[in-house]
N, CA, C and O atoms as a GROMACS GRO file, in nm:
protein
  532
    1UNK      N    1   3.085  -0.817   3.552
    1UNK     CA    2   3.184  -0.822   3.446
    1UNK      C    3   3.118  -0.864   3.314
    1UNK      O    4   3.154  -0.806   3.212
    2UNK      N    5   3.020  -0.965   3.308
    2UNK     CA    6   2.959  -1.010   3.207
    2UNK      C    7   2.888  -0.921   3.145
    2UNK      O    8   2.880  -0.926   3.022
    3UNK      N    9   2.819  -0.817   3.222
    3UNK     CA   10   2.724  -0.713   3.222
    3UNK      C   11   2.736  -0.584   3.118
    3UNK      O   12   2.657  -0.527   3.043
    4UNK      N   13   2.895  -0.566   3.156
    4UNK     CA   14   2.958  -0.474   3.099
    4UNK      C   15   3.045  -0.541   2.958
    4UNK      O   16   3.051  -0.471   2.857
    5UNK      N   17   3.091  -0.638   2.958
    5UNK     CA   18   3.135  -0.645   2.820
    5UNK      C   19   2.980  -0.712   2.742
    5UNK      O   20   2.992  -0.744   2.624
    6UNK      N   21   2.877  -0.726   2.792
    6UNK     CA   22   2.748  -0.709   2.709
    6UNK      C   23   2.749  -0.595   2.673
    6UNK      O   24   2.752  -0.577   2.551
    7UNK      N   25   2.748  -0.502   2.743
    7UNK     CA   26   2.720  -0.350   2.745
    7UNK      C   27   2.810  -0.264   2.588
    7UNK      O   28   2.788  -0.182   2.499
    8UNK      N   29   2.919  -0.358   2.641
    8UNK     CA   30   3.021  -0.269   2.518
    8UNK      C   31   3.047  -0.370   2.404
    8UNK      O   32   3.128  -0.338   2.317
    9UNK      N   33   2.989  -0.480   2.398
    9UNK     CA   34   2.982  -0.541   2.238
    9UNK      C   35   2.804  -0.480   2.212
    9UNK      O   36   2.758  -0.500   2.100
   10UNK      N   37   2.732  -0.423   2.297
   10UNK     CA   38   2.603  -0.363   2.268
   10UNK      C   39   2.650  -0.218   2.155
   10UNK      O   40   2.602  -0.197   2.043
   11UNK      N   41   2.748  -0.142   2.222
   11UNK     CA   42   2.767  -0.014   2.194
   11UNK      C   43   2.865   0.042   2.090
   11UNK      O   44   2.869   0.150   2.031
   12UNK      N   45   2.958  -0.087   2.087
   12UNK     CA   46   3.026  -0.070   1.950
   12UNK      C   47   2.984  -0.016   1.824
   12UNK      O   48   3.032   0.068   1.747
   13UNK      N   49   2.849  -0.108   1.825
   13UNK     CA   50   2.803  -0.110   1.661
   13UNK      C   51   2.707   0.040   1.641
   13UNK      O   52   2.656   0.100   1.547
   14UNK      N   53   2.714   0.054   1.760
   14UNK     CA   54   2.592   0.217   1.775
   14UNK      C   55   2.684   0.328   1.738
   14UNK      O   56   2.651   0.425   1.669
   15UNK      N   57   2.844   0.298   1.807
   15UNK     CA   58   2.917   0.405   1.783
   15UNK      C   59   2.972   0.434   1.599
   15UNK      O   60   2.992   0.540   1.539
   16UNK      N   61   2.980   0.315   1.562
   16UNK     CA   62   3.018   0.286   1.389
   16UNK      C   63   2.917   0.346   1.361
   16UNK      O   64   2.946   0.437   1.282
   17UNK      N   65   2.747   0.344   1.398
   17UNK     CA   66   2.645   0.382   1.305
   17UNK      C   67   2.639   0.547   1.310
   17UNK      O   68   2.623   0.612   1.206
   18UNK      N   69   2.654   0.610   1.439
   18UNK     CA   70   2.655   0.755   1.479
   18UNK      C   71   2.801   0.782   1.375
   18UNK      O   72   2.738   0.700   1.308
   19UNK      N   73   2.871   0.799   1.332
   19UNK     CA   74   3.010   0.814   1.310
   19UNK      C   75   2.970   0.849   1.127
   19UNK      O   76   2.998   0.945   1.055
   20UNK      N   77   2.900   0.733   1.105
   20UNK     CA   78   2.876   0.798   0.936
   20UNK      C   79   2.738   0.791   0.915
   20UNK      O   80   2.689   0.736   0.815
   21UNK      N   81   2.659   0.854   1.024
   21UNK     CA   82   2.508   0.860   1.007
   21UNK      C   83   2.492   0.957   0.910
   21UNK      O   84   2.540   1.070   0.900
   22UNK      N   85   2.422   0.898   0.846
   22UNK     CA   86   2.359   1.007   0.742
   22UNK      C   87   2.214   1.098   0.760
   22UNK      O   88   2.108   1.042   0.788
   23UNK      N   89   2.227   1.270   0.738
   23UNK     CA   90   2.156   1.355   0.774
   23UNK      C   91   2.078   1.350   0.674
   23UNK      O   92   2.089   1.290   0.566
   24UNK      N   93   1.964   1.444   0.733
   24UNK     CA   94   1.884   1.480   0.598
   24UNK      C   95   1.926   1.589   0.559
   24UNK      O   96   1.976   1.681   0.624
   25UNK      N   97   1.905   1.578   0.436
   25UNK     CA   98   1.973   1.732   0.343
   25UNK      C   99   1.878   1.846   0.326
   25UNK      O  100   1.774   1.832   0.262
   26UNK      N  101   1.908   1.937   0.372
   26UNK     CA  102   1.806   2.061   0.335
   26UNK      C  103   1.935   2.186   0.304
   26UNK      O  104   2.044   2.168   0.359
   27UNK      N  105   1.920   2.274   0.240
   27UNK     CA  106   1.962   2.372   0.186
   27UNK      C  107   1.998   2.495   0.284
   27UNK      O  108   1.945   2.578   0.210
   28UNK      N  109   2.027   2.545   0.351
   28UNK     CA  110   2.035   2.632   0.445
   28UNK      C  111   1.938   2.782   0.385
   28UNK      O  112   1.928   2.814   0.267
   29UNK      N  113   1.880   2.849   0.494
   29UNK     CA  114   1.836   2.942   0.481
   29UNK      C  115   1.899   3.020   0.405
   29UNK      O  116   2.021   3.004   0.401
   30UNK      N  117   1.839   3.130   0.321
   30UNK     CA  118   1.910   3.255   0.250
   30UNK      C  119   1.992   3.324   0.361
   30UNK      O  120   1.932   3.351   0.465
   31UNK      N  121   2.164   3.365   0.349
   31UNK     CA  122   2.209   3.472   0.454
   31UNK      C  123   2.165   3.583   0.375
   31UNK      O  124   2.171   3.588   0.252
   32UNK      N  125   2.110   3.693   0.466
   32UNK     CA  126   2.082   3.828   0.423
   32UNK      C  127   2.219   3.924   0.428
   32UNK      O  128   2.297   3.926   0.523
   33UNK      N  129   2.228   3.984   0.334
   33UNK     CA  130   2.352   4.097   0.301
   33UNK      C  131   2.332   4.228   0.354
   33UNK      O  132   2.236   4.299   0.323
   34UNK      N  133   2.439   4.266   0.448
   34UNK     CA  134   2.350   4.389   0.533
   34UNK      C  135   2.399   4.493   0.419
   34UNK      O  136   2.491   4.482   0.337
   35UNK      N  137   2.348   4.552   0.432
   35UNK     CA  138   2.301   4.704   0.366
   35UNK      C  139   2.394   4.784   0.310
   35UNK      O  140   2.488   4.829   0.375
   36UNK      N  141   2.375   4.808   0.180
   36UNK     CA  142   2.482   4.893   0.151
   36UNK      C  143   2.550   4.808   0.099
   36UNK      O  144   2.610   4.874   0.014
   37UNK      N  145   2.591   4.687   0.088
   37UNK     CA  146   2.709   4.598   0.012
   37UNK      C  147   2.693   4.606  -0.148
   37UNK      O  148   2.586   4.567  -0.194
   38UNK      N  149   2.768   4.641  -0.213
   38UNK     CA  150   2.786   4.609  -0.337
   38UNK      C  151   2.776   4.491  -0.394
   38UNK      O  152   2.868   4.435  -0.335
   39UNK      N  153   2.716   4.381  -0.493
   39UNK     CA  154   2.684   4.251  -0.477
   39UNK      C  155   2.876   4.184  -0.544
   39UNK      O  156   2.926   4.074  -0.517
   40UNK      N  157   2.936   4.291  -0.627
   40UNK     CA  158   3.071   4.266  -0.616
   40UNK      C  159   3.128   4.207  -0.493
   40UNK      O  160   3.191   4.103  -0.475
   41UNK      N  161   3.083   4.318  -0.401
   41UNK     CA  162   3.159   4.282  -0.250
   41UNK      C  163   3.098   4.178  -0.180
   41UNK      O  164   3.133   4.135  -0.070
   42UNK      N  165   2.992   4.135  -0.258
   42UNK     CA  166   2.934   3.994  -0.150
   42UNK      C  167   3.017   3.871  -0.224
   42UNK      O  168   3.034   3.761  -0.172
   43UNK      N  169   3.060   3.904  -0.339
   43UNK     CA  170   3.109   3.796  -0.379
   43UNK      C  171   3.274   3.758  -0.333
   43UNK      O  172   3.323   3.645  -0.329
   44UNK      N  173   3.330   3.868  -0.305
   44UNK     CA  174   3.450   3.889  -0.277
   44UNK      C  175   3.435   3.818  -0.108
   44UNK      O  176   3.528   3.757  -0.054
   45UNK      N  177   3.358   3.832  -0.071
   45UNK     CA  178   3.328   3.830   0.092
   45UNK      C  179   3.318   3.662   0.109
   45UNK      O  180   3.373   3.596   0.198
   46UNK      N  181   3.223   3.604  -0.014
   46UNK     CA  182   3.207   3.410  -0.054
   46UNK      C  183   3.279   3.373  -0.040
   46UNK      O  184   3.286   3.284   0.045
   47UNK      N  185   3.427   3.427  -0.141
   47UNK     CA  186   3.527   3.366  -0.175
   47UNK      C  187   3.641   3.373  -0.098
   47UNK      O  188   3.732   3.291  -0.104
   48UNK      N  189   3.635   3.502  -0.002
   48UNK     CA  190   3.707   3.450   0.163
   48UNK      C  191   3.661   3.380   0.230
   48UNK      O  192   3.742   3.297   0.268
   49UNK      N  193   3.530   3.363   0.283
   49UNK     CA  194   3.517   3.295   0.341
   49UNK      C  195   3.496   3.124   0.336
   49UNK      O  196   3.512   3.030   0.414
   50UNK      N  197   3.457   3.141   0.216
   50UNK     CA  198   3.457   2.951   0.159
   50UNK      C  199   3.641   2.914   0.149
   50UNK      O  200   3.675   2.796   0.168
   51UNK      N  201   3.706   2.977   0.132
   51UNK     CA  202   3.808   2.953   0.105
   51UNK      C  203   3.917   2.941   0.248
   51UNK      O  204   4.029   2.889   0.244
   52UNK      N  205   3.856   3.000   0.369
   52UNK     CA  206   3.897   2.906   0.472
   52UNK      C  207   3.880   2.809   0.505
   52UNK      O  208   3.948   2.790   0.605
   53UNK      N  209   3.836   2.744   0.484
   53UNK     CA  210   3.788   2.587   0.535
   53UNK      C  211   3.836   2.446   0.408
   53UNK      O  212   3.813   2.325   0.413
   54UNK      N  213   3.912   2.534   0.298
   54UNK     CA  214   3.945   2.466   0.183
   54UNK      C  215   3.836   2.415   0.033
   54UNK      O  216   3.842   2.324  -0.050
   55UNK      N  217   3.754   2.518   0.058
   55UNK     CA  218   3.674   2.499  -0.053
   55UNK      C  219   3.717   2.596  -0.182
   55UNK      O  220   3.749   2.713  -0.162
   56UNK      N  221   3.714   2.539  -0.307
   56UNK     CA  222   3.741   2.609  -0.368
   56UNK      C  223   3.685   2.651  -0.483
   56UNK      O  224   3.598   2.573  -0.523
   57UNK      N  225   3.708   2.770  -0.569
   57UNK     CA  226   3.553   2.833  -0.667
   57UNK      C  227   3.626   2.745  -0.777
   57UNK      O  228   3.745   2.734  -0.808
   58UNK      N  229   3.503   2.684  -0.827
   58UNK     CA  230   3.520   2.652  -0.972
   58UNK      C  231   3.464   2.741  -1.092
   58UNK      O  232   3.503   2.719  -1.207
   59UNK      N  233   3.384   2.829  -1.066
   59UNK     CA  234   3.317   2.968  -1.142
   59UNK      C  235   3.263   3.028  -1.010
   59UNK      O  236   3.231   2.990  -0.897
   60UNK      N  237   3.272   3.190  -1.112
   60UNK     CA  238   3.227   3.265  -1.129
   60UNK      C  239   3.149   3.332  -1.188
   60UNK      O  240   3.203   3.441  -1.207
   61UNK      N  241   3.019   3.330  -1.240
   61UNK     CA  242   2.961   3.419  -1.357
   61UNK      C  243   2.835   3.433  -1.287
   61UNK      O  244   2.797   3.371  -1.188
   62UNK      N  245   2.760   3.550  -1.371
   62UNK     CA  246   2.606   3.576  -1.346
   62UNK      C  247   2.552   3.547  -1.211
   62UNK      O  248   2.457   3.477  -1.177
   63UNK      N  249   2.668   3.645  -1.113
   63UNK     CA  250   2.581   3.587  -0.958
   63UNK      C  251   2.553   3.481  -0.913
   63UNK      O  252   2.475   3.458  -0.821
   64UNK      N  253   2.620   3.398  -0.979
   64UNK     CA  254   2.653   3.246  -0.909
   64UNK      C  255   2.802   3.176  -0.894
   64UNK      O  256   2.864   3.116  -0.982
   65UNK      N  257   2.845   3.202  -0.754
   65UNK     CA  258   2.985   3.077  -0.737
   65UNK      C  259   2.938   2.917  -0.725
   65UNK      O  260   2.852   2.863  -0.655
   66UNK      N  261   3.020   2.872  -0.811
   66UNK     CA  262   3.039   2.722  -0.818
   66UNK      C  263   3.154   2.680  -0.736
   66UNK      O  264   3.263   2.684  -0.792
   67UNK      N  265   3.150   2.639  -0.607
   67UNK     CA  266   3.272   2.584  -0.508
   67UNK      C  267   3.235   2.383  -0.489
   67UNK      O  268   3.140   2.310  -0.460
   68UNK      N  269   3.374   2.370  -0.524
   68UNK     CA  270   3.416   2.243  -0.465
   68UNK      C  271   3.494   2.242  -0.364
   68UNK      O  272   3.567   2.336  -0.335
   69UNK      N  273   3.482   2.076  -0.262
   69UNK     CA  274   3.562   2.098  -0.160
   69UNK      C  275   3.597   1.926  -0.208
   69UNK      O  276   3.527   1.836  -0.254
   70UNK      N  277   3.735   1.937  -0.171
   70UNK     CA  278   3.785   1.801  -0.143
   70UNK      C  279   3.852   1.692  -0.013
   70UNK      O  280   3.975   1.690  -0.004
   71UNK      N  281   3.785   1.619   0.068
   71UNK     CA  282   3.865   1.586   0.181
   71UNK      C  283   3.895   1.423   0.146
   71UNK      O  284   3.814   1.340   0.105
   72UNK      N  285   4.002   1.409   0.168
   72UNK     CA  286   4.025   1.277   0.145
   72UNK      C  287   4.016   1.176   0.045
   72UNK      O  288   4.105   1.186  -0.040
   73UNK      N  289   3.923   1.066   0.026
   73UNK     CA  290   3.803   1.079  -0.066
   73UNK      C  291   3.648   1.082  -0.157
   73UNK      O  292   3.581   1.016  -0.236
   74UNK      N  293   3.650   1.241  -0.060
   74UNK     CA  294   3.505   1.294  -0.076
   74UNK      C  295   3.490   1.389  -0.154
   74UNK      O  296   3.598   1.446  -0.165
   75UNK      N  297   3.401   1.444  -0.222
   75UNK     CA  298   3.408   1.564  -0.280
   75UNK      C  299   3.283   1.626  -0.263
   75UNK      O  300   3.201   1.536  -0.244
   76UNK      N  301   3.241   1.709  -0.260
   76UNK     CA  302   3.142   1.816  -0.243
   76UNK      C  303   3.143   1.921  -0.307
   76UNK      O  304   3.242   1.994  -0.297
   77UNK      N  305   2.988   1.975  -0.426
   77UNK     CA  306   3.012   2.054  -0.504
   77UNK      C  307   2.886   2.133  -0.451
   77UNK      O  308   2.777   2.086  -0.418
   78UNK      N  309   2.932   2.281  -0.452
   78UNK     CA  310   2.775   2.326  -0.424
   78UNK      C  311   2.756   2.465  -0.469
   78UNK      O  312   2.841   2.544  -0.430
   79UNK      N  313   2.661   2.511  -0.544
   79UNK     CA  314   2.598   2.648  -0.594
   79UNK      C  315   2.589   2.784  -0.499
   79UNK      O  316   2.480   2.799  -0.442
   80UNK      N  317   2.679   2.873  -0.477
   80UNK     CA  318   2.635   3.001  -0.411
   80UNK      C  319   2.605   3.070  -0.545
   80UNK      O  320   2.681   3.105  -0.636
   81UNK      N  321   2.420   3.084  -0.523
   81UNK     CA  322   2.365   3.203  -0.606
   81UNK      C  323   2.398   3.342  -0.491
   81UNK      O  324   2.415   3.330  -0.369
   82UNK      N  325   2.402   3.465  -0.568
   82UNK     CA  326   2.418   3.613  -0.426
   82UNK      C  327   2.391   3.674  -0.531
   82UNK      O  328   2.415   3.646  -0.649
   83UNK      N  329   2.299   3.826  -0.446
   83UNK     CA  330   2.295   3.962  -0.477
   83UNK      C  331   2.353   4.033  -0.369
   83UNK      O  332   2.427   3.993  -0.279
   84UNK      N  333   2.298   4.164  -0.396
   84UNK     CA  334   2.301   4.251  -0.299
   84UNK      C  335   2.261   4.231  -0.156
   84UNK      O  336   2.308   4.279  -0.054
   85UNK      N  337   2.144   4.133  -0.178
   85UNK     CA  338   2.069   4.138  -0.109
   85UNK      C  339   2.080   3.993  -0.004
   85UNK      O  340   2.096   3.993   0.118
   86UNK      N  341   2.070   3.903  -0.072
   86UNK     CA  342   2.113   3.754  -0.012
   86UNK      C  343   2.212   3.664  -0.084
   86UNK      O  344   2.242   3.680  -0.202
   87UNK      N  345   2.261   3.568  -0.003
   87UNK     CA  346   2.316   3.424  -0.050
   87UNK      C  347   2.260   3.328   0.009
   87UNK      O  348   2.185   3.319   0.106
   88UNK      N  349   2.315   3.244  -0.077
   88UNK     CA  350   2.212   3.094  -0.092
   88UNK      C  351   2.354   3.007  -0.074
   88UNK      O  352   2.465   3.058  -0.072
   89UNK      N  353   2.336   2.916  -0.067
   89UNK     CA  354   2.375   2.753  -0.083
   89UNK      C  355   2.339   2.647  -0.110
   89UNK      O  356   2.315   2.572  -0.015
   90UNK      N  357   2.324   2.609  -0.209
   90UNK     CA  358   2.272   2.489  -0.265
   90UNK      C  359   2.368   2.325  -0.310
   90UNK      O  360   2.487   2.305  -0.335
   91UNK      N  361   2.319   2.288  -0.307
   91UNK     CA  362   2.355   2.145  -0.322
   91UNK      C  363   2.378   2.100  -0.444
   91UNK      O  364   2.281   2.139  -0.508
   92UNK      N  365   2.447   2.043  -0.512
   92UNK     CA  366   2.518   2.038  -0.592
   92UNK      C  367   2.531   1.888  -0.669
   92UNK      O  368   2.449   1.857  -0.754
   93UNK      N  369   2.610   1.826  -0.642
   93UNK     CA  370   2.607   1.663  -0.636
   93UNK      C  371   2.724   1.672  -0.522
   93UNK      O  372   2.766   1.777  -0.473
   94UNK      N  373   2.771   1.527  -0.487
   94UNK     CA  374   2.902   1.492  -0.431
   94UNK      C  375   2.909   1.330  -0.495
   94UNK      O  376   2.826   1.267  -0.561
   95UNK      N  377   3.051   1.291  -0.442
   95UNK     CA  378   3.082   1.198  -0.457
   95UNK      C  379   3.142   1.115  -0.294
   95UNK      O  380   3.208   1.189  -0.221
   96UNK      N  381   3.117   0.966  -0.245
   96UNK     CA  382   3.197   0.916  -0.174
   96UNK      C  383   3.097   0.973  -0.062
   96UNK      O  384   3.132   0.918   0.042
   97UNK      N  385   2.992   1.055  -0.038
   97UNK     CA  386   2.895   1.126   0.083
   97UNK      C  387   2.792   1.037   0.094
   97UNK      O  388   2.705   1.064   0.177
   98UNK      N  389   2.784   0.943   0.034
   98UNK     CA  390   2.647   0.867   0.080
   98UNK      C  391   2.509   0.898   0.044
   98UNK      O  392   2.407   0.853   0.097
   99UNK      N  393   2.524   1.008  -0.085
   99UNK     CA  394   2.387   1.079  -0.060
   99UNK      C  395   2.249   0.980  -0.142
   99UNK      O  396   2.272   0.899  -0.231
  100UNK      N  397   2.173   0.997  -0.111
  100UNK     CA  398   2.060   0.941  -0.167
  100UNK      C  399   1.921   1.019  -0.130
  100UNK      O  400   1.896   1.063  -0.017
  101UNK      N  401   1.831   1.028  -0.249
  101UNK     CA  402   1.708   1.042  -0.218
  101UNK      C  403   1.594   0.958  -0.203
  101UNK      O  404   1.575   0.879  -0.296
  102UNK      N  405   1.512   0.956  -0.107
  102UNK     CA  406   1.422   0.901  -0.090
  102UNK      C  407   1.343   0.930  -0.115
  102UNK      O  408   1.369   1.039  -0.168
  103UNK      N  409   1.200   0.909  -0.123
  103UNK     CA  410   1.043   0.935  -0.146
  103UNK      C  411   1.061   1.122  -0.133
  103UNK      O  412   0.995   1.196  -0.061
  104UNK      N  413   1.147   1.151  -0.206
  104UNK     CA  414   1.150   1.303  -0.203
  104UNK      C  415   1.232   1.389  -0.149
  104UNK      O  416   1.253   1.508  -0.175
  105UNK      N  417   1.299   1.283  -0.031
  105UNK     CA  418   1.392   1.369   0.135
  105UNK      C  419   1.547   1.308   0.074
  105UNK      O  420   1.596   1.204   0.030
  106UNK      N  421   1.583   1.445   0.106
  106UNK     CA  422   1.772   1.358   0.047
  106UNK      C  423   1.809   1.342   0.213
  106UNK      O  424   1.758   1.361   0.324
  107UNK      N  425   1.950   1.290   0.142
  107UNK     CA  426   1.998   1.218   0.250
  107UNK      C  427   2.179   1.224   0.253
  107UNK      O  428   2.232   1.174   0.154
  108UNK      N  429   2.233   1.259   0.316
  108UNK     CA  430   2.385   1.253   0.263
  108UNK      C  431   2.423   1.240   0.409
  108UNK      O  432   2.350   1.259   0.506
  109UNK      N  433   2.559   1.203   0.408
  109UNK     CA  434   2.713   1.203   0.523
  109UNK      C  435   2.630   1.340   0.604
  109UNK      O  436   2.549   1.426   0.569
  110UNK      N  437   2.695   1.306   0.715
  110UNK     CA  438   2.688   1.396   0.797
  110UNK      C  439   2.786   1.510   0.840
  110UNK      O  440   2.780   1.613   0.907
  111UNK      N  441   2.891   1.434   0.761
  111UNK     CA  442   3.012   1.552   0.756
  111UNK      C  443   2.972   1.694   0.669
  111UNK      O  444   2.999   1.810   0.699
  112UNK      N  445   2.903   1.646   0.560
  112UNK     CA  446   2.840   1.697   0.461
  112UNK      C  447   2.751   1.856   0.530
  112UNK      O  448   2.749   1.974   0.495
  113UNK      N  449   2.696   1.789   0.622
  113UNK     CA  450   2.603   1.936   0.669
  113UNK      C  451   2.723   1.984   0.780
  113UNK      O  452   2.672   2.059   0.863
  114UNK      N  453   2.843   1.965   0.801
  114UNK     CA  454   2.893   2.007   0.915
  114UNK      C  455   2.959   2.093   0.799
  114UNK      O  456   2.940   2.214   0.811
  115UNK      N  457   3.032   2.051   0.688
  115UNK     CA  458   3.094   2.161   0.608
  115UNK      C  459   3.010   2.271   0.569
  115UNK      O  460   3.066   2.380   0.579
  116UNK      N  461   2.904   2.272   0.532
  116UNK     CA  462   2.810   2.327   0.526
  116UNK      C  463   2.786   2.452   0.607
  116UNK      O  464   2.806   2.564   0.561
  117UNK      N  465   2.749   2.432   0.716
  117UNK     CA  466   2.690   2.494   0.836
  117UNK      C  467   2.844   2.577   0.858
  117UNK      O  468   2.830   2.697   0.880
  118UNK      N  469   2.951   2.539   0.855
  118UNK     CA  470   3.085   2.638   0.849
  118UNK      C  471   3.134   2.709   0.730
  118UNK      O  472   3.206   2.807   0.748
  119UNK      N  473   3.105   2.674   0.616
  119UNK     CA  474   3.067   2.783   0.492
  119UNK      C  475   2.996   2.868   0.515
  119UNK      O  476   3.041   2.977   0.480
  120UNK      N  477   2.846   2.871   0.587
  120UNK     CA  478   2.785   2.968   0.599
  120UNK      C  479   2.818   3.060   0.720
  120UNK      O  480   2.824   3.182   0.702
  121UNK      N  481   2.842   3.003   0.852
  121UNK     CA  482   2.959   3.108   0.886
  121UNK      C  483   3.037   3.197   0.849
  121UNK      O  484   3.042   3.319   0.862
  122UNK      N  485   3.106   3.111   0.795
  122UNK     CA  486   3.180   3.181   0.716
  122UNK      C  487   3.207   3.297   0.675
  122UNK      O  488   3.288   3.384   0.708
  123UNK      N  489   3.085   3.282   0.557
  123UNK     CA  490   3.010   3.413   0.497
  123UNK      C  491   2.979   3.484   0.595
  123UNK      O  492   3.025   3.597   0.611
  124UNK      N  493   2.898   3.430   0.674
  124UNK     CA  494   2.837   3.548   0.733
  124UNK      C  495   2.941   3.654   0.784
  124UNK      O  496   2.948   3.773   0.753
  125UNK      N  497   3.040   3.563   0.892
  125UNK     CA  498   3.138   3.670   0.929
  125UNK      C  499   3.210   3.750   0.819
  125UNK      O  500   3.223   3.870   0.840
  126UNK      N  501   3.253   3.704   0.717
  126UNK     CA  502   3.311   3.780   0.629
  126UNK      C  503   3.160   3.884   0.538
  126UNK      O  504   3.210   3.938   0.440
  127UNK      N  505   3.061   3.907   0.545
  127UNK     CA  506   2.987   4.009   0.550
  127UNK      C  507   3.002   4.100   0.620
  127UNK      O  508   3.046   4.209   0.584
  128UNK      N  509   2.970   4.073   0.719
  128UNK     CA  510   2.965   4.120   0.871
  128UNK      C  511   3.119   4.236   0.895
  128UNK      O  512   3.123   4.344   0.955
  129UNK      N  513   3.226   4.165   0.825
  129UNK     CA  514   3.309   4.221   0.834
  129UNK      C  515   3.372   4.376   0.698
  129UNK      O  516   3.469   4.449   0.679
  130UNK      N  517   3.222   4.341   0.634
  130UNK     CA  518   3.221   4.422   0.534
  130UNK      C  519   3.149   4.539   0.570
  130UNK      O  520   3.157   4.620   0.478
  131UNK      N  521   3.081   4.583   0.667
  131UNK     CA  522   3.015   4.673   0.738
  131UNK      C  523   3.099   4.745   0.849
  131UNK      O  524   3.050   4.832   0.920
  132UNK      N  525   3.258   4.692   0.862
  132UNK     CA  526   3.281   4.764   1.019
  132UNK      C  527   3.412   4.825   0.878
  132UNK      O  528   3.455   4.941   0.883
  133UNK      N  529   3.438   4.770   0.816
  133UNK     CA  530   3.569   4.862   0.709
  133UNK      C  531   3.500   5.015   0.666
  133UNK      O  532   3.564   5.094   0.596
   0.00000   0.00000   0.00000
């Protein structure tokens, strides 16, 4: 009995630290634009798909969307440069994410790369879905 509530005043504080661990930040790979897309239609394709998950464009111009997302209170701003050819995602600032750089390596919330990683989904499927129309 002693063993185990050692065990779980051990594991408490592990579960608080996993919960708002902070990732390292890296930029996601370029998605490639399959063939034939008009870079109009890649943009049209961004802005469905960022826009499921509740992100929303703050510009438009010169082959670059500017999307914010807001949860709670966090905010997340981030750069889709696109051509014809690829999109990008870049990092932006946020607020309330924890982010910091270190000796060079950023660092932010971990929610942060989970929105992330489902934006680019995103896209992709809504590309993807620009090839079977």
């Amino acid at each position: 009995m002693a063993r185990s509530r050692l065990a779980a005043l051990l594991l408490i504080p592990l579960a608080f630290l996993l919960m708002g661990a902070k990732a390292v930040l890296v930029d996601p790979a370029p998605i490639a634009v399959p063939a034939g897309i008009a870079a109009k239609d890649v943009a049209k394709a961004i802005k469905m798909g960022i826009s499921r998950r509740g992100w929303i464009v703050s510009k438009d111009e010169n082959g670059q969307i500017d999307a914010l997302l807001n949860v709670r209170a966090h905010t997340a701003r981030v750069a889709i440069p696109y051509s014809a050819k690829e999109v990008m995602i870049k990092y932006v600032s946020s607020d309330n994410l924890d982010y910091q750089e270190n000796n060079g390596t950023r660092y932010i919330h971990g929610n942060y790369i989970k929105w992330v990683r489902n934006m680019e989904a995103d896209i992709q499927r809504e590309l993807q879905l620009l090839t079977v129309k």
